[in-house]
N, C-alpha and C positions, 0 to 999 in steps of 0.2 A: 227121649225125654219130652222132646215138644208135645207128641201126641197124650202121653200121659197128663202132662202138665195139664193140658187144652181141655182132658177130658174134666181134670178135679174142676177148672176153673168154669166150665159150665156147669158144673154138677154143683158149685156154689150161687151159682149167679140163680141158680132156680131156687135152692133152698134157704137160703141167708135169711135169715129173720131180720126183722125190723132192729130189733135192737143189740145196740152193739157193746152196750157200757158194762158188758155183764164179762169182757174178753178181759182174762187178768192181765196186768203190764208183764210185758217181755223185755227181753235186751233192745238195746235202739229204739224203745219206743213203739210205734207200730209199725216204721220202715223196717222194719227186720222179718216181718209178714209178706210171705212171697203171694201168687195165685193162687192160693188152693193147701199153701202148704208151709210150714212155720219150720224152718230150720233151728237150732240151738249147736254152738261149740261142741264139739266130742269131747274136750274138757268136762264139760258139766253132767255127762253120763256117768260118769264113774264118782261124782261129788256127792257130799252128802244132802246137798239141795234136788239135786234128783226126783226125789217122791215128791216134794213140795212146787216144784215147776209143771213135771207133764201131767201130774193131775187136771192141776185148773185150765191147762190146755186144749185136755180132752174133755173136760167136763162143759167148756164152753161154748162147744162147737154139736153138742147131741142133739139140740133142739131142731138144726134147720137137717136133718134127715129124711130120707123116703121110706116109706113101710118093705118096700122088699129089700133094700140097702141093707135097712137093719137086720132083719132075718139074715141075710146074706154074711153079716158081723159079725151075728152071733152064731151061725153054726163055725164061722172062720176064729173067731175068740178061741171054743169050746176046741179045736182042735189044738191051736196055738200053747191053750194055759197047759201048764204043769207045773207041778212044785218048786221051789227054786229056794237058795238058801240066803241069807243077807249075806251082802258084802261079796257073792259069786261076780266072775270077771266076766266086763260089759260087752269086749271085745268075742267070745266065747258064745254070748248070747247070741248077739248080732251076725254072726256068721251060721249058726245054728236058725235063725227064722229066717235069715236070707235061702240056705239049703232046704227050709221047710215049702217056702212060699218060690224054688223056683226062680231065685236071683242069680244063680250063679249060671245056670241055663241061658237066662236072658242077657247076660255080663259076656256070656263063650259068644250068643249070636251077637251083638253089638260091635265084637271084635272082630270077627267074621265079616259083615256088612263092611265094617269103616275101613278094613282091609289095614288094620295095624295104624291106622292115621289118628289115634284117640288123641291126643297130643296137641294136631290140630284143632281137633271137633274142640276140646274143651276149651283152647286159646280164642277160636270167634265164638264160644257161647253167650249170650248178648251178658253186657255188665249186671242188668238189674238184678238175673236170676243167679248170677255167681256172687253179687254181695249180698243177697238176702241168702245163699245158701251159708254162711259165714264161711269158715279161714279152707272149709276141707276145696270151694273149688271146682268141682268135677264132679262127670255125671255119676262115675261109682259110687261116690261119696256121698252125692245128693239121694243114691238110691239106699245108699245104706241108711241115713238119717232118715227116709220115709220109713225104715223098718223100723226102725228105733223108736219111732214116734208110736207105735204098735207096742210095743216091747215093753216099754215104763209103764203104759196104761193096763198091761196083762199085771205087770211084775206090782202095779197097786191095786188091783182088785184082790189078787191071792194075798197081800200084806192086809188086806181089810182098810177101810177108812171110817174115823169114825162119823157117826149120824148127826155130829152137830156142824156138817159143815151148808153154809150157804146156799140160797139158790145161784147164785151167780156160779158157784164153784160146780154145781151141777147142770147148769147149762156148758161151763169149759169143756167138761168133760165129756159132753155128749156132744158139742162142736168138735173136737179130736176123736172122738170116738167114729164118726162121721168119715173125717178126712181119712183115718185108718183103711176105713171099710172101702173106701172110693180109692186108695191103691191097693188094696190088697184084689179087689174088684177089677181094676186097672189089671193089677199083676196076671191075675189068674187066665183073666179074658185071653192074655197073650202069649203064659202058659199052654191053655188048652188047644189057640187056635192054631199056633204053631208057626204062623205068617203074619200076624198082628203087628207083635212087637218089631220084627223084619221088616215091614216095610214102614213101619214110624221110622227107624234107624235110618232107612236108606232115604226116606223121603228129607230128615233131617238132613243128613248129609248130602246129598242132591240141591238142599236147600242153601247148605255154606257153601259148597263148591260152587255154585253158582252167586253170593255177593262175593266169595274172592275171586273169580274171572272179572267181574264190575269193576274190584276195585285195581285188579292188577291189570285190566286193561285200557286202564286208563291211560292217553298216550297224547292228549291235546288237552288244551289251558283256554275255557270260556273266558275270553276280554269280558263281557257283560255282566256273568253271573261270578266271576273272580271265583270260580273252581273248576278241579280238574277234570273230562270229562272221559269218554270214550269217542273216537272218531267215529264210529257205526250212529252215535249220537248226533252227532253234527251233521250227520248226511240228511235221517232220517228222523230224528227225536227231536226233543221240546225245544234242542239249541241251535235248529238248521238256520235260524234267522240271523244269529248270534256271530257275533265276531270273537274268533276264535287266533290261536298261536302254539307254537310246537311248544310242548312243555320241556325241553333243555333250554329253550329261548325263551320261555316267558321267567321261569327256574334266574338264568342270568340274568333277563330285566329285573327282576324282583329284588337278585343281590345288589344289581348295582342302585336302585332305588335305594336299599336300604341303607349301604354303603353313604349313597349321597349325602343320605338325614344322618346318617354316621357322622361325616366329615360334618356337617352343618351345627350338629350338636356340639361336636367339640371345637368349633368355631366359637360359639355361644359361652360354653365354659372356659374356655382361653378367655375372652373378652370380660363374664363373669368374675373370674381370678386376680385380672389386673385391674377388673373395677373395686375390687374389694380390697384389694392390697393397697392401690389409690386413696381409698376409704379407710384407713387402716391408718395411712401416711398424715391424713388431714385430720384422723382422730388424736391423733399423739402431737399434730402441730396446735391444735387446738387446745390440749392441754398446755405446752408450751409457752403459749401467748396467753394464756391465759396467768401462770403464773407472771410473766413478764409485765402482766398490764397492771395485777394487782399491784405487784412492788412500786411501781411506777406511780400509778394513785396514790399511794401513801406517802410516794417523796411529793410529790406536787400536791399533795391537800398540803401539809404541812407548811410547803414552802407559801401555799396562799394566805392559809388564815395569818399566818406571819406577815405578810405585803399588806393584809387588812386590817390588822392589829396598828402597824405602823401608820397608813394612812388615816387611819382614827385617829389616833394620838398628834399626827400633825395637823390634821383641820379640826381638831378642836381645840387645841392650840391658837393658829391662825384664828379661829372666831372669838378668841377670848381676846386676844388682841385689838382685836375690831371694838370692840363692845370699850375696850378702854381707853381706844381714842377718841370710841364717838362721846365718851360720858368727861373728859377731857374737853373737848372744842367745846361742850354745851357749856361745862363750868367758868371757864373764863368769859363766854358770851355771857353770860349770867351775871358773871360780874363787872364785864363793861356795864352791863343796863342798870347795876345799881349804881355805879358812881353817874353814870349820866342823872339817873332820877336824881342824887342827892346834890347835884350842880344846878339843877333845873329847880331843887326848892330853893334854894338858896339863894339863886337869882329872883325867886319869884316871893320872896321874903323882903329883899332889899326893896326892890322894887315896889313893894306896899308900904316899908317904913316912908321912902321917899313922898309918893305921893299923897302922905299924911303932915309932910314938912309946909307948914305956913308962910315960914321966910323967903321971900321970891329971889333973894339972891344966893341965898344958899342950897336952895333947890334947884335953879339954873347952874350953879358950880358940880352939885352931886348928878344932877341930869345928863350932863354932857359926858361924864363918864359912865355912868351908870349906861347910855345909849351905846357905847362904845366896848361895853363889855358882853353885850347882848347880840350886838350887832356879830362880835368875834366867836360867841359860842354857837348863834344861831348857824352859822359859816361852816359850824364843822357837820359833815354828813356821819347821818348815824344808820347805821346797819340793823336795818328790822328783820332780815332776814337770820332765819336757823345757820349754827355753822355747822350743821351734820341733821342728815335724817333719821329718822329712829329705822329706819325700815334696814335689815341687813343685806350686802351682798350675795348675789346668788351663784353658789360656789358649785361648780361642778367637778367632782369626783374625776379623778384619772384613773380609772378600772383597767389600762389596756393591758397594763403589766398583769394584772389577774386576769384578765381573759387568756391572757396568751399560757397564764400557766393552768386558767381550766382547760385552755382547746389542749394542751399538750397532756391532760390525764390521759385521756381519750385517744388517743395515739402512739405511736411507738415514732425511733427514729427512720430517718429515710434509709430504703435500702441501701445496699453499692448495687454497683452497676454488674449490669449482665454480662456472663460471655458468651460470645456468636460463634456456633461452631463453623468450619470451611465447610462446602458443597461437598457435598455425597453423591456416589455415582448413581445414574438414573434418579434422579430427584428431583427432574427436570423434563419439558415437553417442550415445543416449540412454542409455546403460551403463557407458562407457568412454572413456576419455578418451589419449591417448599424448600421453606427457610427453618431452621434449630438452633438454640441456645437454651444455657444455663446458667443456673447462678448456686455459686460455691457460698452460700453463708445461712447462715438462720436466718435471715430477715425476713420479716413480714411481706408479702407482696400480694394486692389487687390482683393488678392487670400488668400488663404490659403494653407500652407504646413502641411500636414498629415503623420504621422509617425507610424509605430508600427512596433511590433518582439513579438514572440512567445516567453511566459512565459516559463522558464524553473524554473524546481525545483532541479536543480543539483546545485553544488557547486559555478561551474565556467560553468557561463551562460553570459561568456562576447562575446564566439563564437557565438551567432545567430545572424544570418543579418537582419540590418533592412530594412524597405521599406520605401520607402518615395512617397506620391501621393501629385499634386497638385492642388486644386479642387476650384472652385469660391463659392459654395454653403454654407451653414452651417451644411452641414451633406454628406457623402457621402458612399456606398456602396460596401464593398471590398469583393470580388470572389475567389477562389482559393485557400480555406484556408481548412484545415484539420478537420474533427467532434470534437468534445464535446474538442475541444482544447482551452487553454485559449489564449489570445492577449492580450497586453500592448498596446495603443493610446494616444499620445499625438499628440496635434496642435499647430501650429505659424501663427502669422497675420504676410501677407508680406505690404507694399506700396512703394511708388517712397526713401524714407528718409530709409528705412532696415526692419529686422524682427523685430518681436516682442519675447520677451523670449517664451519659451516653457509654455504650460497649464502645469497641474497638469496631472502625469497618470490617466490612468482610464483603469481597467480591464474587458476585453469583454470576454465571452466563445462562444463558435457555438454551434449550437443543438447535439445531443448526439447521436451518431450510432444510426441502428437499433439494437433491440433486438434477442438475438437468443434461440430458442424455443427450450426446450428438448424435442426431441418427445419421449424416452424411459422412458421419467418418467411423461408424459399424462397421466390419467388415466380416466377415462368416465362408465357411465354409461347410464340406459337407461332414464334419468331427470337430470343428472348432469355430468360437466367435470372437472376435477383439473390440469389446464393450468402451465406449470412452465418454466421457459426462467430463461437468465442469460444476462448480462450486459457487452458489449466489449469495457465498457470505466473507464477509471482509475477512471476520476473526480468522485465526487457523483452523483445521479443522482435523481432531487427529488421527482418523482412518475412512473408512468407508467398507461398508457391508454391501455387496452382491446377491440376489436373492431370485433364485429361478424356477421356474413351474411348467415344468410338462404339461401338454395341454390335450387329451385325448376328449372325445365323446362321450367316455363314461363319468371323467373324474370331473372334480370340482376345479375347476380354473383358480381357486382361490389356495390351489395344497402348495406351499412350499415345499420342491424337491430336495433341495442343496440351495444352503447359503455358505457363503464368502465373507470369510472375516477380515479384520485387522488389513487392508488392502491399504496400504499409504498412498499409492498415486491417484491420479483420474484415470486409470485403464488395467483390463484386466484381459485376460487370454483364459477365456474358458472350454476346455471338453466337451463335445457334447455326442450324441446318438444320433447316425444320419437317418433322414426321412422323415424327422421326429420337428413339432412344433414347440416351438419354449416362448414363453413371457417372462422379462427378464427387468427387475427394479433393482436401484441402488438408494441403498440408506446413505447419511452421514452421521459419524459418531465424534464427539468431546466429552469434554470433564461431565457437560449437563443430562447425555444421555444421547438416545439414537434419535434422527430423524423424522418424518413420516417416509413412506416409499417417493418414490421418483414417479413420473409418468409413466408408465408402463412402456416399452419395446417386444414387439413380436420378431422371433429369429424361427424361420424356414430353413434346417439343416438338407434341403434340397441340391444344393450346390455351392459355387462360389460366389460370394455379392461383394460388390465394392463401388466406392462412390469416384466422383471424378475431383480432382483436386482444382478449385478455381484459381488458387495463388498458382498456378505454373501454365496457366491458358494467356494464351496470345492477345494481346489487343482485339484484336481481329477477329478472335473466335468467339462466339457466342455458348450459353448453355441455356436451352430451352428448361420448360417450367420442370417437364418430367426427371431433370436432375441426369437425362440418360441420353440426350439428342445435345448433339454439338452443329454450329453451322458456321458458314462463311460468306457473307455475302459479296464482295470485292477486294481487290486484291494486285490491284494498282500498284498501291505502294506500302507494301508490306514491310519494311520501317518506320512506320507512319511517327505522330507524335502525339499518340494514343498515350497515358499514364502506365509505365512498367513497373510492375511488383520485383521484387528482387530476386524472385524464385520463378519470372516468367520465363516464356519462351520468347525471344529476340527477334530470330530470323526463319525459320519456321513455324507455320502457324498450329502448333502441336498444342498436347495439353495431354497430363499425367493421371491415372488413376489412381488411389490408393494403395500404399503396399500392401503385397500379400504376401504375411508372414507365417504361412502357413504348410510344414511340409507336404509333401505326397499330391494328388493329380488336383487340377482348378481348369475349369472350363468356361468359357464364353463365347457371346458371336457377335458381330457386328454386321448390320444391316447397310450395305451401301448402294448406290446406284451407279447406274452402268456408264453412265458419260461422266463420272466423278472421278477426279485423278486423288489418291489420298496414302494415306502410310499406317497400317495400327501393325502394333506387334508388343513388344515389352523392353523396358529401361533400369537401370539403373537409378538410385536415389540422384549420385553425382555425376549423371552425360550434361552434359555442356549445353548450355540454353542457347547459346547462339550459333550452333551447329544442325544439322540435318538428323532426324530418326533413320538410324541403321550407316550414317557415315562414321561412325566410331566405333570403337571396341567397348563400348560402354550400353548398346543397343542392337536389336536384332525386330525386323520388322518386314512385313510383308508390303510391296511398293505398285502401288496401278497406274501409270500412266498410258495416251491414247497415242500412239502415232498414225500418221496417213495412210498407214497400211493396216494395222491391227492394233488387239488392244494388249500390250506387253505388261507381263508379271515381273517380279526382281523380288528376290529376297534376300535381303542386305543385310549385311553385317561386317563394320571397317570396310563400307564402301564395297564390297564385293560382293556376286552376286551367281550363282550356280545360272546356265543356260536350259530355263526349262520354261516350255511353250503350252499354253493351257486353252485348249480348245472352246471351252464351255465359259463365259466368263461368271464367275459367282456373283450372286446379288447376297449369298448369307455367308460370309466366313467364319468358322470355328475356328476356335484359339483353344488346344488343349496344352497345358504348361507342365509339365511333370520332374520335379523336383528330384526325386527319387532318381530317375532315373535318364534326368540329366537331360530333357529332352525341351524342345519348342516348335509344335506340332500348328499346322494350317490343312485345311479342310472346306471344302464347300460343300456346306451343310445341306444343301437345297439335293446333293444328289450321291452325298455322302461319300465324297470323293477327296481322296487323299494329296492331296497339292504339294507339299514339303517340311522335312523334318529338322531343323537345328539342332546339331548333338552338340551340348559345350556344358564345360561344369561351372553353375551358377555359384558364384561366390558369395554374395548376399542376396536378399531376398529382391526381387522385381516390382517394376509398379509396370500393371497395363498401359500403354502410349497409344496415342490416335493423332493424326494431322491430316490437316486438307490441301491439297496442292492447285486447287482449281476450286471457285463457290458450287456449293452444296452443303450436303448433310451426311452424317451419319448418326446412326443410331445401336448404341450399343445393348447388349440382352444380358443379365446375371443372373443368378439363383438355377442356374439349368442345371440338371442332371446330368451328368457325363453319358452321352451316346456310346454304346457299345461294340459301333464301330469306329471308335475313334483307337479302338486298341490295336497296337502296333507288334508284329512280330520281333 
């Protein structure tokens, strides 16, 4: 089909005319227009729109023709036409000019070529040319509709058309009359040659088979160009540069990307959900309050204009009164000043009769009183002044009562008080602590005010300052706060009307320091270690987590192997893998949550390691820096009155190692020197401090002393001592202890020489013992690997 297709589509690209508006509409427009060749539904063959379609088809397409095409058309028409009847079956036709034109020949070879794979061929045929051949699909199909498209244009010529139709209708026609000729042309070519059409077929399929090996070879994933590619690419094609990935692994990255934005997304819509339902909650309180404020307004408008009404009514009251005492004092002033006037004419009436009187004795008699009654009224003082101002007092309104009931339109009453929920587990850091409550009421509320102070357990704990935060939420998270300390919290609801009383306290603690690890009293072996720390917080503390990490070269130092839960004391006895390196942190856990880790400890399942016990060392004995070197420098008088611990040694200058509680073999050495008289072996927790290593039934130890003759060995135990003579004298002793099997083994390690065995069954577990009988040193060795010849028949 490709080579057909290619041929129509050059045989257009030469003749196509200029103009195209003469192409009548088809289905879909002119996507339905393949290369070279215009398919239609097999529906519409058998319809009665038929003659009315491939006409204008063919009629459109005659114009862009070649002169020998045409010939070549028309002798192929003239053989094609014969009579036909209306309404004969399409199906009938179509297989009759396929057998005419040599379809069903070229159908047997196509099958033949593809070797029964049609199925394929037609599933990768590219998409354009299977939707423009419409629903049929396939290359049969596409070949039967190029015959068909021959078939209507024969089947309207013998039905006649009539002469009144169009140019455009006769340019379609000679446009499909065209494309006919260029496959039946196509067809024949490959008819006659006999190897034509064969090798289009196989070159076709040569052609699919080969993009699916591309695509089903694909076996790596380009990082850069974000698709799949072919390894033979990567070595050698456009992506050799390119960073590249196996495509099951890049497949897995991708899901888990995708996953990722999965989980992120619905991160988002969780948070979403409760922001809306939040939103949801504050729209319905909002309604709420809103009714509540109105009613509210309408009792306090009322009860105002009422308080305004009244204070009206009283100061103007009050000013009327005013007004009629001042119009009062005026009137009686008023009337003092007329009687004064009418006293004052009257005197001044007399007064002029008089000194119109002639008779000098009878005006001397009226003068003397007349002077005398002038004199009494001039005496009296008279009040010129107002007994009142016109001006009124200036009265100020007492509004507080109505303010107080405008501020209260505008607010509701004060909430009640909050409740503080108890600490929640992990709700808490060594820092911080996040605090929750609620409030069980409708009330309105702002904010919230948040309080708290550090518990004290002292007397007078009125000195701590408090904090105060203001937070809108129902919980809030406070920073900056001291480890495994307690806190006191209380809360208050604020709104526009005041607080609310304080909640009820509630006592919070924060997480608990880290732990601190004794490493001198670690003791390990080569399958077990006995961990022990101590606690840097007053409060209790009510477990502790264990938390251990194999340490290889490949892995990350930071993987937690196995943790240790719920451990009540400060020690734990852990299992371990011998030869194997471990880092080993302990948390502490309370009510507030875990810890941070502890300082880290590294354990060496090498051997046995154990520290030296200082409460049980002699006055006398010293412990150098290395924790592993004991010495003695005099020894005079070795009850000296040195300071005695109650667990020391008295009267030998010993001193105890650690127990090891640890069944099965434990090995160590002791380095001593040659003129050194001393004692190491192993003890009992309870041998006697002020007795000798190896004079009791409580000890067993290996004894050096020098005499004048040689250097004598003893291995003692209750004093008693096997007679055996040691030629060589060791400067490294091994001490192998074997539990199991009941044993307490000496060795001179320097030539791996077997010295003596104490067979006794250990009742409790032993602590290493060393003593110096003469000043010197010793230096003890741990973490060794048990020698292989330390094994005993």
């Amino acid at each position: 089909m490709s080579s057909r297709s290619g041929s129509t589509r050059g045989y257009e690209t030469s003749s196509q005319p200029h103009d195209h508006s003469a192409s009548p509409p088809v289905p879909e427009s002119s996507d339905t227009e393949t290369e070279g060749l215009v398919f239609y539904h097999m529906d519409l063959y058998g319809s009665k729109e038929r003659f009315d379609i491939f006409p204008e088809e063919l009629s459109g397409r005659g114009d862009r023709s070649l002169g020998d095409m045409r010939r070549e058309s028309a002798l192929s028409s003239e053989k094609v036409q014969r009579p036909q009847e209306v309404g004969c079956d399409m199906e009938k036709e179509v297989a009759e000019l396929a057998k005419m034109y040599g379809l069903d020949e070229d159908r047997e070879k196509e099958l033949e070529l593809l070797g029964g794979h049609l199925d394929k061929v037609e599933s990768r045929w590219p998409p354009t040319r299977t939707e423009k051949a419409g629903s049929q699909g396939s290359i049969y199909n596409t070949s039967q509709s190029s015959s068909s498209v021959k078939d209507p244009n024969q089947s309207t010529k013998q039905q006649g058309l009539p002469d009144e139709v169009s140019q455009g209708e006769n340019q379609s026609k000679a446009r499909a009359d065209d494309e006919a000729e260029s496959n039946i042309w196509s067809r024949g070519g490959l008819s006659s040659g006999g190897m034509s059409d064969e090798w289009n077929s196989q070159a076709v399929s040569e052609e699919e088979e080969e993009e699916e090996e591309e695509e089903e070879a694909a076996d790596v994933f380009c990082s850069t160009c974000k698709i799949p590619i072919r390894a033979f690419d990567k070595l050698f094609g456009e992506h050799k540069d390119h960073e590249v990935a196996q495509l099951p692994s890049a497949l897995e990255s991708e899901k888990e990307e995708i996953h990722k934005n999965m989980c992120k997304l619905e991160e988002q819509i969780a948070q979403m959900e409760n922001v809306a339902s939040h939103l949801e909650e504050i729209f319905i309180t909002v309604e709420e309050n809103f009714g509540r404020q109105e009613q509210n307004f309408e009792v306090h408008y009322n009860d105002a204009v009422q308080v305004l009404a009244q204070k009206y009514e009283e100061q103007l009251e009050a000013l009327g009164e005013e007004k009629r005492q001042k119009l009062e004092a005026l009137y009686e002033q008023l009337v003092d000043c007329g009687k004064h006037l009418d006293t004052c004419k009257e005197l001044t009436d007399e007064t002029q009769e008089l000194l119109l009187e002639n008779d000098k004795a009878e005006f001397m008699k009226a003068a003397v009183t007349m002077v005398d009654r002038l004199e009494e009224f001039l005496k009296k003082e008279v009040d010129l002044e107002l007994s009142t101002l016109p001006d009124f007092e200036e009265r100020v309104i007492d509004v507080s009562e109505v303010e107080q009931l405008m501020n209260s339109i505008n607010a509701v009453t004060a909430p009640c008080a909050p409740v503080i929920n108890p600490q929640a587990p992990n709700a808490a850091t060594g820092t911080s602590l996040r605090v929750c409550w609620g409030l069980f009421s409708d009330d309105t509320v702002e904010s919230y005010q948040l309080c708290y102070k550090p518990v004290s357990h002292e007397r007078h704990s009125d000195g701590q300052a408090e904090h105060t935060l203001k937070v809108k939420e129902t919980y809030c998270t406070i920073t900056d706060l001291l480890p495994n300390t307690q806190y006191e919290f209380w809360v208050s609801a604020l709104n526009a009307s005041g607080i609310s009383p304080p909640s009820e306290r509630a006592v919070y603690v924060t997480a608990p320091s880290p732990p601190i690890i004794k490493n001198k009293k670690i003791q390990s072996c080569e399958n077990a270690v006995l961990v022990c720390w101590e606690s840097r917080d007053i409060n209790p503390v009510d477990s502790y987590t264990v938390e251990l990490s194999k340490l290889t070269d490949e892995e990350n130092d930071d993987i937690i192997t196995e943790s240790i839960v719920g451990i009540p004391n400060c020690e734990v006895l852990i299992h371990l893998q011998p030869t194997q390196k471990y880092r080993i942190c302990v948390r502490a856990q309370n009510l507030g949550g875990s810890s941070e880790r502890s300082e880290p400890v590294l354990i060496h399942t090498t051997g046995t390691c154990f520290y030296l016990n200082e409460d049980t060392a002699h006055p006398l004995l010293a412990i150098l820096d290395d924790g592993f070197t004991i010495s003695c420098d005099e020894l005079e008088n070795p009850e000296c009155d040195l300071p005695i611990y109650d667990n020391s040694f008295t009267r030998c200058i010993a001193i105890l190692g650690s127990l090891i509680p640890f069944p099965g073999k434990h090995y160590w050495e002791v380095e001593v020197e040659e003129d050194t008289e001393y004692r190491t072996g192993v003890a009992f927790e309870n041998t006697p401090r002020h007795g000798h290593l190896g004079a009791n039934n409580s000890s067993w130890c290996m004894r050096h002393i020098i005499t004048p003759s040689r250097h004598k060995y003893e291995f003692l135990h209750s004093g008693m001592t096997p007679d055996i003579r040691i030629t060589t004298p060791p400067r490294r002793i091994g001490v192998l202890l074997d539990y199991e099997n009941c044993r307490l083994s000496f060795f001179n390690a320097d030539i791996a020489q077997h010295l003596h065995t104490f067979n006794t069954h250990f009742q409790h577990y032993v602590h290493p013992c060393f003593a110096l009988e003469t000043p010197g040193i010793l230096r003890i060795h741990t973490g060794i690997t048990t020698p292989p010849w330390t094994a005993l028949p």
